[in-house]
C-alpha positions as a printed Julia matrix, in Angstrom:
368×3 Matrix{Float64}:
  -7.03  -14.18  -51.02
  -6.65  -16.33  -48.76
  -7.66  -16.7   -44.73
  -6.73  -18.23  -41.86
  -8.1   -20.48  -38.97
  -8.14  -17.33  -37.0
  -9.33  -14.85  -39.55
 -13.18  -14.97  -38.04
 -11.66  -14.27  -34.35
  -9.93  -10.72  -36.14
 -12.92   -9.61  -37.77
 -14.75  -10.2   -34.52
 -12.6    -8.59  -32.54
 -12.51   -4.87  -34.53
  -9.22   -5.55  -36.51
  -7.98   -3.42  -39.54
  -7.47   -6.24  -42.09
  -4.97   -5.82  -45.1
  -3.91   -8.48  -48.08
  -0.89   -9.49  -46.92
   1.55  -11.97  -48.51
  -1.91  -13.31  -50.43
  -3.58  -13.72  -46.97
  -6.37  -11.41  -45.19
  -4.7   -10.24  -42.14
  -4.78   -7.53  -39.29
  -2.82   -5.1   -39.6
  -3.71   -3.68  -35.95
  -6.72   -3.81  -32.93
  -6.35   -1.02  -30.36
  -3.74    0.52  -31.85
   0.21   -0.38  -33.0
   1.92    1.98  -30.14
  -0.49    0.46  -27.53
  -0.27   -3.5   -29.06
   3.49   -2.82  -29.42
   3.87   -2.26  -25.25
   1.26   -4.54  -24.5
   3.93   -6.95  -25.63
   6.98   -5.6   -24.55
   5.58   -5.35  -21.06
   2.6    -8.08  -20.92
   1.84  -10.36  -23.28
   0.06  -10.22  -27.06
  -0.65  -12.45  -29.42
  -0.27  -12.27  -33.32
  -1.36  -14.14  -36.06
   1.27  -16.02  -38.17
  -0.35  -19.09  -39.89
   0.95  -17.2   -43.12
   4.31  -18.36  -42.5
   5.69  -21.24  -44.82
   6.44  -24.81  -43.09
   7.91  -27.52  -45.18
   9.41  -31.05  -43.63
  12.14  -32.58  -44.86
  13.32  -36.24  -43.49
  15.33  -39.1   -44.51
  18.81  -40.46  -44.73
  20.11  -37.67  -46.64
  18.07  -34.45  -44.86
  21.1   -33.3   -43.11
  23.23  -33.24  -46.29
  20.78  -31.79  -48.3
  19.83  -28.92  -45.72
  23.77  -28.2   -44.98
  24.27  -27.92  -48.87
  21.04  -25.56  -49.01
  21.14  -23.35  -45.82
  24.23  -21.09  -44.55
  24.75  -22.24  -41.1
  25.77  -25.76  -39.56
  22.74  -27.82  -39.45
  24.86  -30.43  -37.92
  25.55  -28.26  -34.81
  21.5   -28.92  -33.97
  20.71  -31.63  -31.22
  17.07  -32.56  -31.13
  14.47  -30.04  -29.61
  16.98  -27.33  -31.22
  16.46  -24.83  -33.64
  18.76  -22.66  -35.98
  18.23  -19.34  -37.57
  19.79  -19.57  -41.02
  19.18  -18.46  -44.97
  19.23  -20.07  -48.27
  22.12  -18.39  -50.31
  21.41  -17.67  -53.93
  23.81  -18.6   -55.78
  24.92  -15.1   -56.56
  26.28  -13.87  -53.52
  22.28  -12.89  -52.29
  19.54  -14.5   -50.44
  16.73  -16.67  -51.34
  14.9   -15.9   -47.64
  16.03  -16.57  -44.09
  14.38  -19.04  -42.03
  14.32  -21.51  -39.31
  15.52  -25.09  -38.78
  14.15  -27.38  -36.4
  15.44  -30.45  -35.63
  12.89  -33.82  -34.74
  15.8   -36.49  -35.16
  19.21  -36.61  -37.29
  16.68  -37.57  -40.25
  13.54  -35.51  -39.28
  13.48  -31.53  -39.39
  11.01  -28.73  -39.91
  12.01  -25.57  -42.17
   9.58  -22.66  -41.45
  10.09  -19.59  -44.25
   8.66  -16.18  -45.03
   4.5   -16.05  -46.57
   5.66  -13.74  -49.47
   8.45  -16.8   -50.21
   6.98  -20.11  -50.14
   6.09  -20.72  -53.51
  10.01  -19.2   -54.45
  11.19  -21.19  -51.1
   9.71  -24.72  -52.35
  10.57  -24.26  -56.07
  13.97  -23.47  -54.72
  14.21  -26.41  -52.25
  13.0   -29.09  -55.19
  15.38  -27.63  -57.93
  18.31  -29.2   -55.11
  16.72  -31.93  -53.73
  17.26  -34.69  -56.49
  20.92  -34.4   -56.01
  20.64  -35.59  -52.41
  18.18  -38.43  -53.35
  15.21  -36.17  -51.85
  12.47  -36.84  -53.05
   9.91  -34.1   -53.17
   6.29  -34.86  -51.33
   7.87  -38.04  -49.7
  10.97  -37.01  -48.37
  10.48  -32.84  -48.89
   6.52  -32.02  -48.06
   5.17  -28.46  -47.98
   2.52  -28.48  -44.89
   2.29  -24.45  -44.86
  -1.4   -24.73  -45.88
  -2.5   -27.49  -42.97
  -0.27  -25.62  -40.56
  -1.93  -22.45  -37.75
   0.74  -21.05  -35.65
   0.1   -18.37  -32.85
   3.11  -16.16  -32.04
   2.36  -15.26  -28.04
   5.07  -12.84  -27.41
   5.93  -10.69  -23.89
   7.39  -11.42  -20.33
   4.5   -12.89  -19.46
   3.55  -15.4   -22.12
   5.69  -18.32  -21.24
   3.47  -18.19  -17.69
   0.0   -17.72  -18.65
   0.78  -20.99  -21.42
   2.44  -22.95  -18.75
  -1.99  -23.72  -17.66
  -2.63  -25.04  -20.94
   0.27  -28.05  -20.57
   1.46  -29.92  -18.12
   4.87  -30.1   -19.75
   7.2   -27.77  -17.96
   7.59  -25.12  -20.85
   8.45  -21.72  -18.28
  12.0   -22.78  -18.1
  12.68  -23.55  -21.95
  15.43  -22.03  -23.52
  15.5   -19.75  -26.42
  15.64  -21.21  -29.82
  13.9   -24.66  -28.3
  11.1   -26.65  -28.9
   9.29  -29.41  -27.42
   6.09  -31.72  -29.2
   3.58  -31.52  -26.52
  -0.35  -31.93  -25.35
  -1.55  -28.26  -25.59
  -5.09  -26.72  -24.77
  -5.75  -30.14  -24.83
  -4.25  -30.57  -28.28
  -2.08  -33.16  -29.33
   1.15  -33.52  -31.07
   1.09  -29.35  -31.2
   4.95  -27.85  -31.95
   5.79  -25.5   -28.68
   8.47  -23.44  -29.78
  10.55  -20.36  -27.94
  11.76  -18.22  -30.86
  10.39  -15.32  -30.76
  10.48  -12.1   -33.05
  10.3    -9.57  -30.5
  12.86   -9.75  -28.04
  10.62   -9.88  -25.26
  10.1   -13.29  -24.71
   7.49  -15.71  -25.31
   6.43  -18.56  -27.74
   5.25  -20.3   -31.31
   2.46  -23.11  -31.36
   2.13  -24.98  -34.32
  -1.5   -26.65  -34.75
  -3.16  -28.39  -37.13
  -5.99  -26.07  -39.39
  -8.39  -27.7   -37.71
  -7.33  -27.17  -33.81
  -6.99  -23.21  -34.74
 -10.33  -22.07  -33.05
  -9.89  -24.42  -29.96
  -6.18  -23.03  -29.87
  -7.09  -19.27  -29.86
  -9.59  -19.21  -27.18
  -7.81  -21.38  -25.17
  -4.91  -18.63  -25.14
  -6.63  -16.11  -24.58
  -8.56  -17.57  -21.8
  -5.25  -18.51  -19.57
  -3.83  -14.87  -20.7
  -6.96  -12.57  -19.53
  -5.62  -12.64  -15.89
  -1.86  -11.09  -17.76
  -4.19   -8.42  -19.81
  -3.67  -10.32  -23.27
  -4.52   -8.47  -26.22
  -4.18   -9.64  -29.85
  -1.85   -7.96  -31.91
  -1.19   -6.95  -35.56
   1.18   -6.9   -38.73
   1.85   -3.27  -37.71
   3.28   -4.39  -34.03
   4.98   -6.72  -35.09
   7.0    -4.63  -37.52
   7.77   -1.92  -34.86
   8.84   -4.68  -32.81
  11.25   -6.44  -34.89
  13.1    -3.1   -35.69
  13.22   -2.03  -32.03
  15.58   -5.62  -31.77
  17.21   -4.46  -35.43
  16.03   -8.22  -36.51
  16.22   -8.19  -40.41
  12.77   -8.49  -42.71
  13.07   -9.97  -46.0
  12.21   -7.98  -48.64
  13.36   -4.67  -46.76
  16.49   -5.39  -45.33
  17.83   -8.4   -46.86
  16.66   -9.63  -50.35
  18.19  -11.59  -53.71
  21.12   -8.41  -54.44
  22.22   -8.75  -50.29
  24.53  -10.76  -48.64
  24.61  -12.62  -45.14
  27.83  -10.8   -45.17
  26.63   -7.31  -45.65
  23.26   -8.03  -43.71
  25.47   -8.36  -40.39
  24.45  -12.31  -40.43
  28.16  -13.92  -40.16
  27.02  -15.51  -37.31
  24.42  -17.59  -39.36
  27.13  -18.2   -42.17
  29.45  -20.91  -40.88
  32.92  -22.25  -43.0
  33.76  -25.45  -41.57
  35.59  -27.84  -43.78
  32.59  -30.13  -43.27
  30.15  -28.18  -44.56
  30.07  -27.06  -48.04
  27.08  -25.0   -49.28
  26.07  -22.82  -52.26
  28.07  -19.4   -52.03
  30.63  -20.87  -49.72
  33.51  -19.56  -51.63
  32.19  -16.21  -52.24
  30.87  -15.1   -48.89
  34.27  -16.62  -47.49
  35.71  -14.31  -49.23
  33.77  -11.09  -48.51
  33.98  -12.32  -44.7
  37.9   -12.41  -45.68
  38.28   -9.51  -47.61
  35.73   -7.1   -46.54
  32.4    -5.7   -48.17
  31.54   -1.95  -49.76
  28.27   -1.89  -47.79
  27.1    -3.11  -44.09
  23.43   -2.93  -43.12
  23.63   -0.58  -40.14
  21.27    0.82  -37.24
  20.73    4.62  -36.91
  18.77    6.81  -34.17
  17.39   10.14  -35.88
  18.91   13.05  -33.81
  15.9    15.31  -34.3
  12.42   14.16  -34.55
  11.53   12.67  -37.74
  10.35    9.07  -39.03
  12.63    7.7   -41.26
  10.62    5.37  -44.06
  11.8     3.1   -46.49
  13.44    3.9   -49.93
  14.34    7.19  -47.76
  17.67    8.39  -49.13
  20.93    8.59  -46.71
  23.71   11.37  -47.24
  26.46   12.32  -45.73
  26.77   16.1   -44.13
  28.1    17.14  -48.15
  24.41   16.11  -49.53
  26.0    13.03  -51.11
  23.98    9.79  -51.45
  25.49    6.89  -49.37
  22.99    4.79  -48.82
  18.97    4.02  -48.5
  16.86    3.6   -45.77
  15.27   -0.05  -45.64
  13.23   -0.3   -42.83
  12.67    2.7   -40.53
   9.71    3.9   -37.55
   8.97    6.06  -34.73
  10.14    3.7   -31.67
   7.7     3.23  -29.53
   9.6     2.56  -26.45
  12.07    4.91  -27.43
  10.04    7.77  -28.34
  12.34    8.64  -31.48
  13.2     7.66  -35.28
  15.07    4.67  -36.25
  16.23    3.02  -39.04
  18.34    0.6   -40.76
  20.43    1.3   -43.9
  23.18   -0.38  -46.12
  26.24    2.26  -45.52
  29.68    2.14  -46.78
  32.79    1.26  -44.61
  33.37    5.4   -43.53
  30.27    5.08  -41.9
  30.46    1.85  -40.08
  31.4     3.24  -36.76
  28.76    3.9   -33.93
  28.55    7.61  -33.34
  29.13    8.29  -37.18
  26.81   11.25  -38.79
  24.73   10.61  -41.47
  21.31   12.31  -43.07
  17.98   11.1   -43.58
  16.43   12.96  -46.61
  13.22   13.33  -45.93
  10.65   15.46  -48.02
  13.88   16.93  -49.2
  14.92   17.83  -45.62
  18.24   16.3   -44.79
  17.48   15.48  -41.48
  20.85   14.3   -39.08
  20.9    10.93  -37.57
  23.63    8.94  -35.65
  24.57    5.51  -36.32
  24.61    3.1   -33.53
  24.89   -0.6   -32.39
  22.08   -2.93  -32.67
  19.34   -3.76  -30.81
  17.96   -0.11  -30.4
  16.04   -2.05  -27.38
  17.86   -3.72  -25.09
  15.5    -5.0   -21.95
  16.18   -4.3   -18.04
């Protein structure tokens, strides 16, 4: 199993580890209700050096990554970066991920832990069509590459010490190459998994340790607290942002998923699965991943089965949890078109208890 730069710091500081992905990591400190509002109203910070980072460059990396990837690369100006998936060929998903772009010929892809073997064998069985040539032009860096995710209102102000680049002002889905904690060439990014703000910083293996207690340092005035796998879960859901391997996988498409918006038919631009998802986005799917809200207290789980109010099976829950900031059950589930509408009734069965829920728009959290 592997560890990470910051694996010591977690075992120091009381975490619950778990294998995760192949890698030893905490799963929560003080708790995933009180890391969870730590970050939605201060600032936490979670380990995600597990994540995948490969860097593709040359003449040909824009063709290659709008032939491989579902939206338009070539809508990216430097410092810019794209959510996006790789299609499968079969109307699913190989993993989402994100795009950054250095230069027209220079641009960072980082992908899910459990995929970057999958991600990389999938990325090389493409690349010689494009002239890419793999560990020149396509390198996998995932194992030299530490990256802290600190998340929360405040995070953007207690990193702003650590740099005299002006990084409180940046955009969402930016980045900037920057001195950091007195670190060079460190990737400052403003993605964010959350919803509530904050930052990614890319080091080298090496600059980890420096890195961490640098953070924490500028956050202790902001009550910074590390946070956990567990959080971060809870967190993602409250924003009804999709995991892979729950919500989307190989048998879903960006269609069904809700992730149109990533999945972008220009003439210009043809990738794998054009034709097919043009044609669902045409034509209209049997399934759409949709958010519910439980009406009566209960925690809806994964695999959970959804009925309608005749006991019939419409559906399964893929990722569900008690809300933290809403204090009740939610869920998301693949539901046919009847059930589409926000308000719609549907049952959670649950220790073969059909327990009513409601479906509604997504986020379930929507700040201020």
């Amino acid at each position: 199993m592997k560890s990470t730069p910051f694996t010591p710091f977690h075992i120091e500081m009381g975490a619950k580890m778990v294998p995760f992905a192949g890698f030893n990591m905490p799963v929560e400190y003080s708790g995933i209700n009180d890391e969870h509002m730590t970050v939605r109203e201060r600032l936490g910070v979670f380990d995600v050096s597990h994540m995948g980072e490969f860097r593709v460059s040359g003449p040909a990396a824009l063709d290659f990554l709008q032939y491989i990837t579902s939206n338009d690369v070539s809508a990216l100006r430097n410092g810019k970066v794209q959510y996006s998936c790789f299609p499968n060929g079969r109307g699913g998903i190989v993993d989402d991920l994100l795009v950054y772009r250095f230069s027209e010929e220079e641009y960072l892809l980082v992908v899910n832990a459990a995929n970057i073997e999958k991600d990389w064998n999938w990325c090389v069985s493409h690349a010689a069509k494009f002239g890419i040539e793999p560990g020149k032009d396509l390198v996998n860096i995932s194992d030299q590459t530490a990256q802290l995710a600190v998340q929360g209102p405040l995070a953007l102000k207690a990193m702003q010490k650590l740099t005299l680049e002006k990084i409180e002002d940046m955009e969402y889905y930016t980045f900037k190459t920057i001195e950091f904690a007195g670190i060079r060439n460190v990737i400052f990014s403003t993605t964010g998994y959350t919803g509530s703000g904050g930052c990614e910083i890319y080091v080298r293996n090496e600059d980890g340790p420096q890195l961490w207690r640098s953070v924490f340092e500028a956050g202790k005035e902001y009550g910074i607290k590390p946070a956990g796998l567990g959080a971060r879960d809870t967190l993602r859901l409250e924003m009804g942002f999709c995991l892979y391997g729950n919500d989307i996988n190989d048998t879903t498409s960006p269609i069904e998923a809700g992730l149109a918006w990533i999945t972008r038919f220009t003439d210009y631009k043809n990738f794998i699965d054009k034709e097919l998802l043009l044609k669902q986005k045409n034509e209209g799917t049997t399934r759409r991943l949709k958010g519910f809200i439980m009406a009566e207290r209960a925690i809806p789980r994964q695999h959970y089965e959804v009925v309608n109010a005749d006991g019939k099976v419409i559906g399964e829950v893929t990722s569900g949890t008690m809300s933290p900031v809403l204090k009740q059950g939610i869920g998301m589930a693949y539901l046919p078109p009847d059930y589409w509408k926000s308000g719609s009734e549907i049952f959670i069965r649950i220790r073969n208890k059909d327990t009513k829920a409601v479906v509604t728009s997504l986020p379930f959290y929507k700040q201020g």
